[in-house]
Structures are given as structure tokens and as C-alpha cells.
C-alpha positions as CSV (number, residue, x, y, z in Angstrom):
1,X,78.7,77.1,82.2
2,X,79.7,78.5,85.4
3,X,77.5,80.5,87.3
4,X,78.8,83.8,89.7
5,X,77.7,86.8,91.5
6,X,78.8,90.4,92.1
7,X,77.9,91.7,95.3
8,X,78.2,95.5,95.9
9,X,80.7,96.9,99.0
10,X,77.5,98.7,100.5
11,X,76.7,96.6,103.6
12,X,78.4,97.3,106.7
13,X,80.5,93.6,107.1
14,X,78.9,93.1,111.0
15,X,75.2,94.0,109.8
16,X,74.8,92.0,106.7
17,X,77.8,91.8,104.6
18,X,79.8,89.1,106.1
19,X,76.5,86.8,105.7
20,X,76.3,87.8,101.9
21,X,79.9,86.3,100.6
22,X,78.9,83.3,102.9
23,X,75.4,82.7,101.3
24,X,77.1,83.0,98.3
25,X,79.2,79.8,99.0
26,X,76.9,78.0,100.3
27,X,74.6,78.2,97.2
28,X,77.6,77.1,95.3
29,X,78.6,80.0,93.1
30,X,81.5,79.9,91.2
31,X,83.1,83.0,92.0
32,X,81.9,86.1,94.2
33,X,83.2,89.8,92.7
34,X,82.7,93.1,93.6
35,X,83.1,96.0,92.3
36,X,86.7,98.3,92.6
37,X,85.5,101.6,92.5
38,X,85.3,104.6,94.7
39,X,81.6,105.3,94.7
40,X,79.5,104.5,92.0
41,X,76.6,106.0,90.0
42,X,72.9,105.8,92.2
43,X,75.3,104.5,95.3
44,X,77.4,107.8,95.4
45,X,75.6,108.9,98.6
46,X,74.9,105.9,100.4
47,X,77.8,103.5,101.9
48,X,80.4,102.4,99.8
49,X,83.4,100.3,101.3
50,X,86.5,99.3,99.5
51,X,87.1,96.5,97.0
52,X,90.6,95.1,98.1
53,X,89.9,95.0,102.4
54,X,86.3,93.9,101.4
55,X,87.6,90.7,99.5
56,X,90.4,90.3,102.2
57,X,87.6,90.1,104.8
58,X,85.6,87.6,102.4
59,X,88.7,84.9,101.7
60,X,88.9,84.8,105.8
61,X,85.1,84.1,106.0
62,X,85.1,81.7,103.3
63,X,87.0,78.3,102.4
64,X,86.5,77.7,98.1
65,X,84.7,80.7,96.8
66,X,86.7,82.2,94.1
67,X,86.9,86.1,94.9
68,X,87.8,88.9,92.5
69,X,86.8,92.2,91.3
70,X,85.0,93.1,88.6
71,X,86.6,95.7,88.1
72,X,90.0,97.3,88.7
73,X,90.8,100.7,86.5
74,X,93.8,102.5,86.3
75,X,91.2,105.5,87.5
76,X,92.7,105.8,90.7
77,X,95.3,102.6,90.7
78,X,98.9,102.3,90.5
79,X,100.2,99.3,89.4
80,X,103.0,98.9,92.2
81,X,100.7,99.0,94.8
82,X,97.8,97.3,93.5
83,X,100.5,94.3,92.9
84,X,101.0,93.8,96.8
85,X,97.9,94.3,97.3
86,X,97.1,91.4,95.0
87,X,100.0,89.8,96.4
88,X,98.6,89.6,100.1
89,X,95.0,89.1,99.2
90,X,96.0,86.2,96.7
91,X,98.1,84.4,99.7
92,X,95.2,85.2,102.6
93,X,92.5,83.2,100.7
94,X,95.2,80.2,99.2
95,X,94.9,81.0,95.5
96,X,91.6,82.0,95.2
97,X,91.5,85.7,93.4
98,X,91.0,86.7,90.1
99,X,91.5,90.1,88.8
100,X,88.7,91.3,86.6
101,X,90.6,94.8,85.2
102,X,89.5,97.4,82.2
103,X,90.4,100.6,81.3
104,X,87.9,102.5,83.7
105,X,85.3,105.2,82.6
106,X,84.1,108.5,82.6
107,X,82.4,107.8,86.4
108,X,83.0,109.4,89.8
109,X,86.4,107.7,89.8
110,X,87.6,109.6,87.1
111,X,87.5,112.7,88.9
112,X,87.8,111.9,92.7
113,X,91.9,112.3,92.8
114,X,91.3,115.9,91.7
115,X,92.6,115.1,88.0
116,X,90.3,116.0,84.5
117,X,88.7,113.5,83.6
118,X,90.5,111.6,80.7
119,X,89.4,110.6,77.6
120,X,88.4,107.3,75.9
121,X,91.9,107.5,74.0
122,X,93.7,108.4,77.4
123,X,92.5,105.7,79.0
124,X,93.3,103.0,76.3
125,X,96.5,104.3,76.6
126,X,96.9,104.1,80.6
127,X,95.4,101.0,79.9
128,X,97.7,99.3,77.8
129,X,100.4,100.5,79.5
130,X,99.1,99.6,83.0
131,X,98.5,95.7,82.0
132,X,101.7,94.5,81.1
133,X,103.4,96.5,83.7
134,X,101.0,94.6,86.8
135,X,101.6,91.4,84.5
136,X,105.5,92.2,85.2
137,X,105.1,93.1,89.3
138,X,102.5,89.7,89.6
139,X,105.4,87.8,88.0
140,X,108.8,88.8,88.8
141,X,110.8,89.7,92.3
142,X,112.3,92.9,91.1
143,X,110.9,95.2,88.5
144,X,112.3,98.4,87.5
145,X,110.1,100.5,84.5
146,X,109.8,103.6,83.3
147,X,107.0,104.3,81.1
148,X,104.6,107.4,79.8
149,X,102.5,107.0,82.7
150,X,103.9,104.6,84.8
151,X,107.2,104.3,86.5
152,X,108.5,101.2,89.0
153,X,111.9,100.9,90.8
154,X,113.0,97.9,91.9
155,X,109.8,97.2,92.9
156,X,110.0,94.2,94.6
157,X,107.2,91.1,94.7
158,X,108.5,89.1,96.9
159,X,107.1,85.9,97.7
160,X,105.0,86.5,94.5
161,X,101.4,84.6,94.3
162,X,100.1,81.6,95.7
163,X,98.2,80.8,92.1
164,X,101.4,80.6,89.3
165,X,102.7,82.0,87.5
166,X,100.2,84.7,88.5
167,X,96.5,84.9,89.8
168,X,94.7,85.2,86.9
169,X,93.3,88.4,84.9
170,X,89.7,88.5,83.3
171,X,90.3,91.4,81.1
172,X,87.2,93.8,80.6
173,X,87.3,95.1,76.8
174,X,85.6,95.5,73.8
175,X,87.9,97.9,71.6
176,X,90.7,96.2,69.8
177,X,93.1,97.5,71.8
178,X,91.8,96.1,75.2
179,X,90.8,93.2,73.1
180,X,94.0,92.8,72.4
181,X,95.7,93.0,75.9
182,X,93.0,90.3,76.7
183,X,94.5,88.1,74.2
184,X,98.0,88.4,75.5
185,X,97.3,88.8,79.1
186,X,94.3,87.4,79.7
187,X,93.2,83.9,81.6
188,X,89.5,85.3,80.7
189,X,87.5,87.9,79.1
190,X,84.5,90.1,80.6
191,X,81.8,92.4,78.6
192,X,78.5,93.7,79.7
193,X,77.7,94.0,75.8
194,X,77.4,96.3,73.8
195,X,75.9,100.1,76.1
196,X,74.6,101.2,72.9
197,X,71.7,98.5,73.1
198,X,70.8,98.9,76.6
199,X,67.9,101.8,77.0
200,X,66.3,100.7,73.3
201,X,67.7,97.6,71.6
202,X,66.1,94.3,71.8
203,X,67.7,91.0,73.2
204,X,68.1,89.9,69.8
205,X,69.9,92.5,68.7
206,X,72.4,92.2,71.8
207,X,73.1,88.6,71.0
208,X,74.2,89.5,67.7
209,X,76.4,92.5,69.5
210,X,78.0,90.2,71.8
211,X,78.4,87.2,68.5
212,X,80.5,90.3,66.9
213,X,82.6,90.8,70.0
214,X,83.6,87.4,70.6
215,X,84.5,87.1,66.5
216,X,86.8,90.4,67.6
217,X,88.4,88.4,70.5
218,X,89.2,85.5,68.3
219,X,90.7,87.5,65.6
220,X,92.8,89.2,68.1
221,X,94.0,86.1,69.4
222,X,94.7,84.5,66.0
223,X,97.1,87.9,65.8
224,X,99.6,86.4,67.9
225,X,98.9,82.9,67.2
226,X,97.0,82.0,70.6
227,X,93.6,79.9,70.7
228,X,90.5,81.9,71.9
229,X,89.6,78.0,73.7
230,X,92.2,79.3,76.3
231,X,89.9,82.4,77.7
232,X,87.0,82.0,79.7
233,X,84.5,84.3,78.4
234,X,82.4,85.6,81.1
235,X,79.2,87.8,80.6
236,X,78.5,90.6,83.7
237,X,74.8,90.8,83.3
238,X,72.1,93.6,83.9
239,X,73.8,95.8,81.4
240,X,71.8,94.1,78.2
241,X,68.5,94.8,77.4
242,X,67.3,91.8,79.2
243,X,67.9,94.0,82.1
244,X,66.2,92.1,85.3
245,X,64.2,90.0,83.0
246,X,66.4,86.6,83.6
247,X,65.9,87.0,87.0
248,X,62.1,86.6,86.8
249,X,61.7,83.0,87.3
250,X,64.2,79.6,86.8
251,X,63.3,79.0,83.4
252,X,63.7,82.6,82.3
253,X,67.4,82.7,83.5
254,X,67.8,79.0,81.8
255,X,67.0,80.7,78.3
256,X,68.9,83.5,79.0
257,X,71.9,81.8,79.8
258,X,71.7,79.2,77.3
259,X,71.4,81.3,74.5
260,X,74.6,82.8,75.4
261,X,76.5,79.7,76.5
262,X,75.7,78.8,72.8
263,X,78.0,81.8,71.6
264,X,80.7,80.9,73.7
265,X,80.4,82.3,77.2
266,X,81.6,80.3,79.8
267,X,80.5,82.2,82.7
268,X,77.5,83.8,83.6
269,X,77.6,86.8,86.9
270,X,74.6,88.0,88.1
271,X,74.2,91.0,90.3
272,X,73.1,90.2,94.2
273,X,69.8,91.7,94.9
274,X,69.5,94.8,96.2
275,X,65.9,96.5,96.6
276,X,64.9,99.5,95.5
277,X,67.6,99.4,92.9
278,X,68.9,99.1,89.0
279,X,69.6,95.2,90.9
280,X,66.2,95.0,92.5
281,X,65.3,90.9,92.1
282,X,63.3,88.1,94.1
283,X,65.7,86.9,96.4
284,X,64.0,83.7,96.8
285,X,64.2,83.2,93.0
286,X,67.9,84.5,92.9
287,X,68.9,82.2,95.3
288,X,67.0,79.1,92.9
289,X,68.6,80.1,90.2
290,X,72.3,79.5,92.0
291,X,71.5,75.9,93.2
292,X,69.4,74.2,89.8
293,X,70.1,76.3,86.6
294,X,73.9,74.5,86.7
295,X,72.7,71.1,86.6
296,X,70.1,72.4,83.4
297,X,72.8,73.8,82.1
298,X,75.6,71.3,82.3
């Protein structure tokens, strides 16, 4: 069971931000994320900074610490230039990105560029779509493509990544469409479980959620003949009805996280405090938790 954090672009990097990604490697997390959005829900009025020159600051100020976001939408992406962005931040921190991606919501995002919002079937079809296309531009020097939504020309991605034949994708999905591009595309897959749960299910009941989305992802594996061993299945938590609960004390996280490793997830990402928020935690206890619940987890 690996164990990660998602820290938020809020912090200025001089006052406070730079120090977080560091902490983070020194209490030996797997993998940092943040978040690739534009401003998001309680945040909107407050500081927000951008995902990509936020991560490209963190690989300089950092030496193993995977880096990623957690996630990227085609809300207000393109898949040309996200790719050299990827590119360049891929070869800056020597292989150590992974791009967490899903189909985006119905959030601040959605709206910013001027555009209607779309809908849940619009964005499953941007979605699909968008994948294969950044799959082609990751992988290949030249890529022409013209599409429903997307268009390339000879786009080129030239020296392509450090990490072959592509950094990896952690595909965010719980439809079978997304579940699907997670099966083809996908190095790993992210949920938060199921939303449905989260003001008045019960823990129980979001086990048994989460059971049924992993039994989706192996079914849409076995669809085009591929193992579901091969994905990393990595849970984003604070969106279950657990809430900040597994952040209360050591053995409260342990619990937490073993009853999910026993369904299959392979990595566990927990939010960086942040008072007087949805992410409000003990940052004493946080920090505990990063340094022993590995070893009690093996």
C-alpha cells in the first residue's frame, strides 16, 4: 500500500508552499498531487495558482517525490498543448509525473472560458476523445488528427518523455465509458467513491460502492483481454463518508486504509491539512500517519 498526498495550489511558493512539497518528501510520501483546476468550490475567492507551473516549481525543489495532478479535465485543456506541457514538466523532474485525468465536472471550470456548461454525456464524449488523442501526442513525434472536438496538425512531440513509452495516466472514472479508457490507457485508476454516499451513507455502505466499482474495472479490462493486476488502484480520500475521520488518530487511518487495501487499492492520497476547511486535520497526526502507517501496512 502506498501512501500520497494532494496538496492544494493556494500558498504563495515564497511563504509556505515551496516548504509543503518538501515536507512531503521528507515524510516519505509516495507521490505529491495537486489539483488542475482553475478555482475550485470554497477556494474560488482566495488564492489559487496553477497546476502545471506549480508542479514545475516542485520537481526543481525536490529529488524522488513522484508529482502529478489529480486532476486534468478537458474543461479548459487541449490536448496539444497540455502534451508539451507534460513533455517539459516530465523531463524537468527526470521521470517523475503522473497524469491523474477525468472527464471534468459541472464546477467553475466548466464555465470560466465563457462556454455553457456541458453535460455529463458531453463530457464523456470530450472525454473519450481527449484520451487517446494525449496518448497519441505523449507517444509519437508527429501527430496529425481530426476529430469531433479535437483537431492536431503535425503536432510535433519532439524529444517525447523521459518515462517510456509515456509518463503514466491514473485515469479518474467510474462510468463504463471512462472505465473503459482506464482499461486501455490507463497505468492506474482513481475514484473518490461513490458522491451519492457522501452527506448520508455510512462507511459500510461506501465499501460495498467502491467493491462494485473495482468489479466494473475488471470487467472492462477482461473486455479487451487485459489483467486488472496491471492498474494501480488509487483511492483520493475525504470524499467518502469517513470524511476527516481517518485522520483522527494513527490507528484510525490504519483501519481505514486496510479495509480498502483488502479490496484492491494500492494507493491511498490524503488531502494536506488546511484549517478552517472541508481538509481541516491535526497536522501533527497527519504528518504520523506519513512516516508509520506504511510499515503497519506493509
Amino acid at each position: 500500500m502506498r501512501l500520497s498526498t494532494v496538496i492544494l495550489p493556494i500558498d504563495r511558493w515564497h511563504e509556505g508552499g515551496r516548504d509543503k512539497w518538501r515536507r512531503a518528501e521528507e515524510l516519505g510520501f509516495h507521490a505529491a498531487y495537486t489539483y488542475d483546476h482553475l478555482s475550485w468550490r470554497t477556494f474560488r475567492d482566495g488564492p489559487w495558482f496553477g497546476a502545471v507551473p506549480t508542479l514545475t516549481a516542485a520537481a526543481a525543489a525536490t529529488e524522488r517525490l513522484r508529482l502529478g495532478t489529480l486532476v486534468t479535465s478537458p474543461n479548459f485543456r487541449h490536448p496539444v498543448t497540455l502534451a508539451k506541457e507534460l513533455i517539459a514538466l516530465d523531463d524537468i523532474s527526470g521521470g517523475r509525473v503522473t497524469l491523474g485525468i477525468g472527464a471534468g465536472g459541472s464546477g467553475f471550470d466548466a464555465t470560466a472560458l465563457g462556454q455553457e456548461p456541458w453535460t455529463p454525456r458531453q463530457r464523456a464524449d470530450r472525454f473519450a476523445e481527449f484520451v487517446p488523442l494525449l496518448d497519441r501526442l505523449l507517444t509519437e513525434g508527429s501527430v496529425s488528427y481530426q476529430g469531433d472536438f479535437y483537431a492536431a496538425h503535425e503536432a510535433r512531440g519532439i524529444p517525447g518523455c523521459v518515462q517510456r513509452p509515456r509518463l503514466p495516466f491514473a485515469v479518474a472514472a467510474t462510468g463504463p465509458r471512462g472505465l473503459r479508457l482506464a482499461a486501455r490507457h490507463g497505468q492506474a485508476w482513481v475514484t473518490t467513491g461513490d458522491p451519492k454516499l457522501y452527506e448520508n451513507g455510512t462507511p459500510e455502505q461506501s465499501v460495498h460502492a467502491l467493491r462494485g466499482q473495482l468489479e466494473k474495472l475488471a470487467d472492462a479490462c477482461a473486455e479487451i483481454g487485459r489483467s486488472m493486476a496491471e492498474l494501480d488502484k488509487i483511492l483520493l480520500t475525504g470524499f467518502t463518508p469517513d470524511r476527516g475521520r481517518p485522520l483522527e488518530s494513527l490507528d484510525a487511518f490504519v483501519d481505514f486504509a486496510g479495509r480498502h487495501a483488502e479490496l484492491g487499492f494500492t494507493e491511498i492520497v490524503l488531502h494536506w491539512p488546511i484549517p478552517d476547511s472541508d481538509f481541516a486535520a491535526d497536522q501533527k497526526i497527519f504528518e504520523r500517519i506519513a512516516m508509520e502507517a506504511p510499515a503497519q501496512l506493509g
